[in-house]
C-alpha positions in Angstrom: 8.2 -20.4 13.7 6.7 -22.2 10.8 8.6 -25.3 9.5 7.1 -26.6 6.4 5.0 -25.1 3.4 4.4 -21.5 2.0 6.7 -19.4 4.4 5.8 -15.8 2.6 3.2 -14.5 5.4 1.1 -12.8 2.7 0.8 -15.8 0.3 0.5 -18.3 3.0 -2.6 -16.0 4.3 -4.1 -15.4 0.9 -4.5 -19.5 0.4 -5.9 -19.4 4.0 -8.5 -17.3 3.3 -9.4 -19.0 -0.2 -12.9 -20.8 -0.2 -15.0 -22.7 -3.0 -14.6 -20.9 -5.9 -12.4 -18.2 -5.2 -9.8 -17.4 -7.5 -5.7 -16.8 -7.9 -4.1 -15.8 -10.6 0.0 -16.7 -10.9 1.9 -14.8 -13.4 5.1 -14.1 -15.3 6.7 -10.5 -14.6 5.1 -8.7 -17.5 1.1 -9.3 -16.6 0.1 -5.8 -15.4 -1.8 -5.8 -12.1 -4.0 -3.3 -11.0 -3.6 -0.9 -8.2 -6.4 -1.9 -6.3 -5.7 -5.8 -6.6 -3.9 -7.8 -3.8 -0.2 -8.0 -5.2 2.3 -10.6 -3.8 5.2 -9.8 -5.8 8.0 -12.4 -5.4 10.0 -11.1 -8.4 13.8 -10.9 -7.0 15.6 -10.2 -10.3 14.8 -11.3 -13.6 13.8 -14.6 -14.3 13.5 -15.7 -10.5 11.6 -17.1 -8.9 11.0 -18.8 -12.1 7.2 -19.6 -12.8 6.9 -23.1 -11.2 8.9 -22.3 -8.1 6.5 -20.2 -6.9 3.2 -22.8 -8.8 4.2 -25.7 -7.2 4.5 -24.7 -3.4 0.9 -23.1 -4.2 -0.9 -26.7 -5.7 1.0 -28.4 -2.5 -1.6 -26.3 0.0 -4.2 -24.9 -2.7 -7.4 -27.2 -3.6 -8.1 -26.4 -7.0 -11.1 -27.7 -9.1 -10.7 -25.7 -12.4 -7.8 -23.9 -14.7 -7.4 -20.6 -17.0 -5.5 -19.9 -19.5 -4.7 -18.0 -22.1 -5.6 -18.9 -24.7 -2.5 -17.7 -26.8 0.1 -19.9 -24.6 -1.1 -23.0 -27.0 0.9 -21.3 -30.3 3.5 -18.9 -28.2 4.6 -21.2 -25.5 2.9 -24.9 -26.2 6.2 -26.1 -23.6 4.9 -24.1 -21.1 1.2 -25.3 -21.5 2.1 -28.8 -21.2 4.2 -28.3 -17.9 1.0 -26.9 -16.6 -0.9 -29.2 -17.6 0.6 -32.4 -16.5 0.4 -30.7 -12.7 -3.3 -31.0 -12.6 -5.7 -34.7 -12.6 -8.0 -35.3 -15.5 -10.6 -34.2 -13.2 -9.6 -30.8 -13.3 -11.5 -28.3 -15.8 -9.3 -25.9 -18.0 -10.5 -23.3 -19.5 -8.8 -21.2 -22.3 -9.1 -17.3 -22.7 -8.1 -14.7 -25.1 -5.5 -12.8 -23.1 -7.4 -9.3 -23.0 -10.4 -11.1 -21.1 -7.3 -13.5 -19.0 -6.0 -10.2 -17.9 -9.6 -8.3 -17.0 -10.8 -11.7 -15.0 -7.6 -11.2 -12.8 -7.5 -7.4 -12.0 -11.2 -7.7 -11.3 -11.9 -11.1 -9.6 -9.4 -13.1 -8.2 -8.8 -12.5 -4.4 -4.8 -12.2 -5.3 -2.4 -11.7 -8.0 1.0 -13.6 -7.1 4.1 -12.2 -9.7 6.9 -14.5 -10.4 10.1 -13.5 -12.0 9.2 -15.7 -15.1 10.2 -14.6 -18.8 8.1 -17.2 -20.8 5.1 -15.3 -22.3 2.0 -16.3 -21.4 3.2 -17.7 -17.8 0.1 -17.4 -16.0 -2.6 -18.7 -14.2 -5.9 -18.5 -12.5 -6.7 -21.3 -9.9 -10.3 -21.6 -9.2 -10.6 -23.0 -5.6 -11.9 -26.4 -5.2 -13.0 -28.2 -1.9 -11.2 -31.0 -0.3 -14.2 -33.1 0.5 
């Protein structure tokens, strides 16, 4: 049995299998998801797992070299931009989006979509992959 980190066998095995460059995408519960994309939902009831519960265990195992966001979340939800962004280095790129082209860049090509049960609009996420050397 596993004792520490991710223990969801689906998201524990999607960050396995990220390399250089790949991409996640963590949302609230409203961001539609495509059929065809690989879902984790971890939505129990509204509003949990909030959006950081399910972030943070992600940055603990997750190597990432670059952010995107919507661009909207700096006028809608500027609280919820600047807890993101004090969880990544300077050295971190982040890169702003209008939503429309946010929502087509993760139903197209991230490897995974992870859902939280977050209610803050705009409360989402793509993690480029970085490398650890």
């Amino acid at each position: 049995m596993k004792k520490t980190g991710i223990l969801n066998k689906e998201l524990s095995r999607l960050i396995a299998d990220m390399g250089h460059t790949d991409m996640l995408t963590v949302t609230d519960s409203g961001l539609p998801i495509a059929d065809d994309r690989n879902r984790i939902d971890l939505t129990i009831v509204g509003g949990k797992p909030r959006f950081f519960e399910v972030l943070d265990p992600i940055l603990e195992e997750l190597e990432v070299e670059k952010i995107i966001l919507a661009e909207e979340i700096k006028t809608v939800s500027p609280k919820m931009l600047e807890d993101i962004l004090k969880r990544f280095p300077d050295s971190v790129e982040v890169e702003f989006l209008p939503h429309i082209k946010f929502k087509e860049i993760s139903n197209t090509k991230t490897k995974g979509v992870v859902r939280s049960g977050e209610r803050t609009s705009y409360a989402n996420i793509i993690l480029v992959a970085g490398v650890t050397y």
